[in-house]
N, C-alpha and C positions, 0 to 999 in steps of 0.2 A: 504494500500500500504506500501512497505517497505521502512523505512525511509531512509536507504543509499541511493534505487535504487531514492528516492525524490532529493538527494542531489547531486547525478552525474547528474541528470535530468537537472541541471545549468548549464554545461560544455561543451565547442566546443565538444568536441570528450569523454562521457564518457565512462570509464575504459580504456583510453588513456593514454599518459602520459602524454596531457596538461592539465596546471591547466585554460588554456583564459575560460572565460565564453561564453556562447552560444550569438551569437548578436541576436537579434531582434526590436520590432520598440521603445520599450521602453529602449534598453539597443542596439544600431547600432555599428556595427563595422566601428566607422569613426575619429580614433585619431593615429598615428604615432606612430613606436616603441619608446622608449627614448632611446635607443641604438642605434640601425641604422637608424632610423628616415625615414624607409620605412612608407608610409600614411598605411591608413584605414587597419592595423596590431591589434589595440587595442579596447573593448569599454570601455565606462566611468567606467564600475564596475572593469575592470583589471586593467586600471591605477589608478582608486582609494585602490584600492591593492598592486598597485607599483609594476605591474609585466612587462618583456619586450616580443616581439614574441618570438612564439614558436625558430624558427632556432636560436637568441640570446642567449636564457636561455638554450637549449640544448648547444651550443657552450662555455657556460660558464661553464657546467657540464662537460665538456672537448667530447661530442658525435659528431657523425656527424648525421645532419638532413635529 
């Protein structure tokens, strides 16, 4: 298998433009943005990353979501 297509394999949406990881039962989407503190926005792997939701991080990129 090709290793890129392995490593977007991790991601909510790949070849999207988020970076969130994909949730599932090891890694659940059940933590809050740190931005706008909308719930079940993040899982443990994106905030141990230090990333915020998608609409955040686009709106800090100056885009609209």
């Amino acid at each position: 298998m090709d290793r890129d297509y392995e490593d977007r394999s991790d991601f909510q949406d790949p070849g999207g433009n988020s970076a969130l990881r994909a949730a599932s039962k090891r890694n659940p989407r059940n933590l809050p943005c740190p931005t706008c503190e909308e719930p079940n926005k993040l899982t443990p792997r994106d905030r141990a990353l230090g990333y915020q939701c998608n609409a955040c991080a686009n709106a800090a990129e100056g885009g609209g979501w």
